[in-house]
C-alpha positions in Angstrom: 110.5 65.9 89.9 110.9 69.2 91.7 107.5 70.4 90.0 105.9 67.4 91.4 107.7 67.9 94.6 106.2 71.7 95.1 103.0 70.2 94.0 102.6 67.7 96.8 103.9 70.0 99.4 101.3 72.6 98.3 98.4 70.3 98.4 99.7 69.0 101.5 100.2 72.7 103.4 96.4 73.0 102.0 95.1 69.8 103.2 96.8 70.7 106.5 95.3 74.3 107.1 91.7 72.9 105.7 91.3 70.4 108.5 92.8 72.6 111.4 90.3 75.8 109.9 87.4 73.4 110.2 88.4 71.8 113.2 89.0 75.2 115.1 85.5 76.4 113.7 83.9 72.9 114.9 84.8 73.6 118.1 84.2 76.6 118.6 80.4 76.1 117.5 80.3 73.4 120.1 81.6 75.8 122.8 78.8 78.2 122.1 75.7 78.5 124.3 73.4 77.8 120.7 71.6 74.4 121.5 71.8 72.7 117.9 68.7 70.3 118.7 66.5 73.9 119.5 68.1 75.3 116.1 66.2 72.7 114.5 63.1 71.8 116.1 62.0 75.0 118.2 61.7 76.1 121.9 58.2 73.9 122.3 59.5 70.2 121.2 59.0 67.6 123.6 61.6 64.7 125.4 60.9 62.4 122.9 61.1 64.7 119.2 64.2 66.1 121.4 66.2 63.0 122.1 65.7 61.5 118.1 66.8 64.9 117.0 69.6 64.7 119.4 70.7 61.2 118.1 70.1 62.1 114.7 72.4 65.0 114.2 75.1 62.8 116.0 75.4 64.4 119.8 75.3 61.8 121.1 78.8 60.6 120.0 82.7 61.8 121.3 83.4 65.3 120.2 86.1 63.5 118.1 83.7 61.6 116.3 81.2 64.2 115.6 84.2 66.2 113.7 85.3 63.0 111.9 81.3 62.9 110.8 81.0 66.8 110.1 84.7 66.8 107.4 83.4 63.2 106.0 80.4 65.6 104.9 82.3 68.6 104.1 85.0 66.8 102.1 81.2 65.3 100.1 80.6 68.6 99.6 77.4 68.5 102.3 77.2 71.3 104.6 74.1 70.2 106.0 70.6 71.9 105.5 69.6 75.3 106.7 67.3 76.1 108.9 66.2 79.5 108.1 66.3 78.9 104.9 65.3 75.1 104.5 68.1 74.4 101.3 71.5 73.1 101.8 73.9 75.4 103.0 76.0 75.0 99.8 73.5 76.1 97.9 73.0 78.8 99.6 76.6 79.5 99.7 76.9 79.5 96.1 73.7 81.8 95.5 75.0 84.4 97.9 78.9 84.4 97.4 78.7 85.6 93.8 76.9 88.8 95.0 79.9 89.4 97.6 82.4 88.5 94.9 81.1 91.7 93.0 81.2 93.8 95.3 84.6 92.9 96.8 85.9 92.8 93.3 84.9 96.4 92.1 86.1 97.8 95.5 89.5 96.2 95.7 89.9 97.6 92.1 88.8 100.7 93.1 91.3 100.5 96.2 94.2 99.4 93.5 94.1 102.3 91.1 93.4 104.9 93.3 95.4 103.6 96.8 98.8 102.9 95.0 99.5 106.3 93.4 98.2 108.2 95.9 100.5 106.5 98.4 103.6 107.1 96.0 102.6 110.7 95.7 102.3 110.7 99.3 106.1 109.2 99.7 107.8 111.2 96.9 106.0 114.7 98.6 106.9 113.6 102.1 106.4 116.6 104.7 104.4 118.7 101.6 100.8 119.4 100.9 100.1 116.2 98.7 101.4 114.2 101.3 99.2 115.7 104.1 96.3 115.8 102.2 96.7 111.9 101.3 97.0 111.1 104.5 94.0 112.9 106.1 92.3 110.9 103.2 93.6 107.9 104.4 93.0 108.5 108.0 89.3 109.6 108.0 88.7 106.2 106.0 90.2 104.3 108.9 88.4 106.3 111.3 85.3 106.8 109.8 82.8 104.2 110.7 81.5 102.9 107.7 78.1 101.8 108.5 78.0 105.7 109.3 79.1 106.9 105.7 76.5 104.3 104.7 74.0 105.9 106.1 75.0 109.2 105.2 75.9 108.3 101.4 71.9 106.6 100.7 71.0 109.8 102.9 72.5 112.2 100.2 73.6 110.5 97.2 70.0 108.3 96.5 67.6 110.3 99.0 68.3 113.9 98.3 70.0 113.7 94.6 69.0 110.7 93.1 71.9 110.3 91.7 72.3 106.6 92.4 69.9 103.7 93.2 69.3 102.2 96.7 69.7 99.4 98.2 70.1 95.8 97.2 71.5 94.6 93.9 68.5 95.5 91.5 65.3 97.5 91.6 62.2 95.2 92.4 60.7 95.0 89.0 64.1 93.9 87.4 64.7 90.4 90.1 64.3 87.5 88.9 64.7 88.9 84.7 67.8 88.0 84.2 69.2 84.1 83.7 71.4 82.9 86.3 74.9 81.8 85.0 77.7 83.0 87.5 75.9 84.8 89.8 77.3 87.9 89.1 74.7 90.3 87.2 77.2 92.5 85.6 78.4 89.4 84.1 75.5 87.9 83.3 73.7 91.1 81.8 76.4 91.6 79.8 76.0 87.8 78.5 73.0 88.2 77.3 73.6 91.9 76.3 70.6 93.3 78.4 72.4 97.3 79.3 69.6 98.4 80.9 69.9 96.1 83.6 73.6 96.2 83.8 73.1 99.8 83.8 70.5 99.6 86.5 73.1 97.1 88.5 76.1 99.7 88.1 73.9 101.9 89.8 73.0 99.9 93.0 76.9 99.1 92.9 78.5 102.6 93.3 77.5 103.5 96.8 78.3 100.4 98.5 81.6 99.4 96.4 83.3 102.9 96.8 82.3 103.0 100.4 84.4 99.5 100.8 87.0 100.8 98.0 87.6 104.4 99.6 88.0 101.8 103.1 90.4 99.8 101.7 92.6 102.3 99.7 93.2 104.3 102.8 94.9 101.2 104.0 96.6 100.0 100.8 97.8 104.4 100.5 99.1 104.0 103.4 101.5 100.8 102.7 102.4 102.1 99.7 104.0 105.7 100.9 105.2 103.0 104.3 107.0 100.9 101.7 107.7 103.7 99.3 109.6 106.1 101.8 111.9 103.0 102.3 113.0 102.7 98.7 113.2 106.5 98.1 116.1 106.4 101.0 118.0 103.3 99.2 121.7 104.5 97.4 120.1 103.1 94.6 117.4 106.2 93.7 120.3 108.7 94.3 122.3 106.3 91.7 119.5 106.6 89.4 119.2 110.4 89.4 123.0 111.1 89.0 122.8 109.1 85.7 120.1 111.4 84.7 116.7 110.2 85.5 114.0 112.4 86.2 112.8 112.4 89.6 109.6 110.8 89.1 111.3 108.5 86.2 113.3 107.1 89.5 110.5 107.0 91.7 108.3 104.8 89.2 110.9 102.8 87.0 113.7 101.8 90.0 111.9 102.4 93.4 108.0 100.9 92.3 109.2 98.1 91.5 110.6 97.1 94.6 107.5 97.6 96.5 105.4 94.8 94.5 106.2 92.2 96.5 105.4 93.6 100.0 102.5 95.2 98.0 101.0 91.9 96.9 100.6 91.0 100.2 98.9 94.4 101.7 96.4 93.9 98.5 95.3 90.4 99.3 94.9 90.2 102.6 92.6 93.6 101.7 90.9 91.4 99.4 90.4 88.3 101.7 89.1 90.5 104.2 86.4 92.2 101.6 85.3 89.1 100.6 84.6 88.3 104.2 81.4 89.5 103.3 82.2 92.6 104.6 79.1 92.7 107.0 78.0 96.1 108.1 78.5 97.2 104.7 76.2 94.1 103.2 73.6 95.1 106.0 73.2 98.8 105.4 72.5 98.3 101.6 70.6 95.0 101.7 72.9 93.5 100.0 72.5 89.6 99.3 75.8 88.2 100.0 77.8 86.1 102.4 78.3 88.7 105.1 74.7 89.5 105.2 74.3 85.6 105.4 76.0 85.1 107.8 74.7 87.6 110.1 70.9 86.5 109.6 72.1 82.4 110.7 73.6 83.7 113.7 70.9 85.7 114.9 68.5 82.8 114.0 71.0 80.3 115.4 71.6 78.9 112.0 74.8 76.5 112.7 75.3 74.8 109.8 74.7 78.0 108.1 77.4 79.6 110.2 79.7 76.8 109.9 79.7 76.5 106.1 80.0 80.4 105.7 83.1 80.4 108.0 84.5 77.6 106.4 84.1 79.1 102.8 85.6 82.4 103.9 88.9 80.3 105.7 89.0 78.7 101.9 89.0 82.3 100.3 92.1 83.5 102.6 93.7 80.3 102.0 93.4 80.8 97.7 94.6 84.4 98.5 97.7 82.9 100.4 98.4 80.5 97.5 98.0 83.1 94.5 100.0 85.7 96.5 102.5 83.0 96.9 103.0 82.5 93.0 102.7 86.3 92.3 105.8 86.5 94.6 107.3 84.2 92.3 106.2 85.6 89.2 107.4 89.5 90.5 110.6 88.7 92.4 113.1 87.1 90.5 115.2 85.9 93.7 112.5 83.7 94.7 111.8 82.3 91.3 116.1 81.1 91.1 115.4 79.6 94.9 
């Protein structure tokens, strides 16, 4: 019974924070200065085209109604049709989203493995070399703009050496080769065991994933030597050494440890906020996905495009939220007895 009582109050907490996200974003696309009727049928349309259109898509009804209309859709799974692109916005969303999930994916991993030593190298060398060196590291990824390094990394690494390919996710002659099954090429080459163009995706991967990997393991380097510094200080580390651990056996098998849980959170609200879309980075390398979307509906006053993007990355933070929530369980034992 207290299974099935977790259960209903997380699908409740869910049901809760879907329909306040989609009513804040509702309103707020109704407090814009974007026309919706002119989204649709252009500057020249007459009274008559302009007040069907108007009906049509609802206007005419309390704001109230109009969002009790727009979740009966959503809930449907209609998200309404885009206008730049003329498809329904869910399909859209699910054509694009894969190609931010890559990318997010291989840069959070990249953040992971190299953000978390270097930030417990950082802690244990405080004041030393290491530590200074880490966090320059971190500090010129913070205060770097990326859309700069961008520039500078197709500049060098793809103009001048060659070394990597360019923009978007595949050179010209390989789109539209490979079957779509998830969306994500890696994936899918690998499925039907086609290595030159998984090779060839890998390539158009690098530059843009460890620009957003070297961006978020400044920030998860320097949580890690935050939290880390902390633990190092705790009676329990000076316990450990008198009974004759090494220094870094105390630092990795009594003071890591504790960090996981704070940890957890610092690396998925990094994810969340990669799979945003990640916009500047998605628009310097052409790259299809959900940030560079989202941008092209709101110059083009793409509403429903807007609103369905915004609405799929609220659901992404609110998964995060719920998988960090059981990894807290799963990693702290205190919570798992409450």
């Amino acid at each position: 019974m207290a299974v099935l009582g977790r259960i209903a109050s997380l699908v409740l907490t869910l049901a809760i924070t879907f329909v306040g996200l989609t009513a804040v974003t509702f309103l707020i696309s109704r407090l814009t200065n974007i026309d919706p009727v002119l989204a649709v049928t252009g500057d020249r349309v007459g009274a008559a085209t302009y007040d069907a259109v108007y009906k049509e898509l609802g206007l005419d009804q309390p704001v109230f109604v109009q969002y009790g209309i727009y979740l009966k859709r959503l809930v449907s799974g209609d998200f309404g049709v885009s206008v730049l692109t003329s498809r329904p916005v869910l399909s859209d969303l699910l054509r694009v989203f894969p190609a931010t999930f890559e990318l997010a994916t291989i840069a959070i991993i990249i953040g992971v493995v190299l953000g978390i030593p270097m930030g417990v190298v950082a802690a244990a060398a405080k004041g030393r070399w290491p530590d200074q060196v880490i966090r320059v590291v971190g500090l010129l990824g913070y205060s770097v703009p990326i859309f700069w390094l961008g520039l500078v990394g197709l500049f060098l690494f793809y103009g001048k050496l060659g070394w990597v390919a360019g923009t978007g996710r595949l050179d010209v002659f390989y789109q539209g080769v490979l079957e779509h099954r998830t969306g994500v090429i890696l994936i899918d080459a690998a499925l039907e065991g086609n290595w030159e163009i998984f090779s060839n995706a890998f390539s158009h991967l690098i530059l843009p994933a460890s620009l957003l990997g070297y961006f978020s393991l400044a920030y998860i380097a320097r949580m890690t030597r935050s939290f880390m510094i902390d633990q190092l200080s705790q009676e329990y580390v000076i316990a450990a050494r008198i009974k004759g651990n090494s220094y870094w056996g105390a630092v990795w098998r009594h003071a890591f440890p504790n960090i996981m849980v704070p940890l957890i959170t610092v690396i998925g609200l990094s994810y969340a906020s990669l799979l945003e879309g990640a916009v500047l980075t998605e628009t310097v390398f052409a790259w299809p996905g959900l940030g560079l979307y989202i941008t092209r509906a709101l110059f083009n006053s793409d509403m429903n495009a807007v609103l369905g993007g915004t609405v799929l990355v609220g659901a992404v933070f609110i998964t995060i939220n719920v998988v960090s929530d059981m990894l807290y369980k799963l990693f702290d034992p205190r919570l798992r007895r409450s």
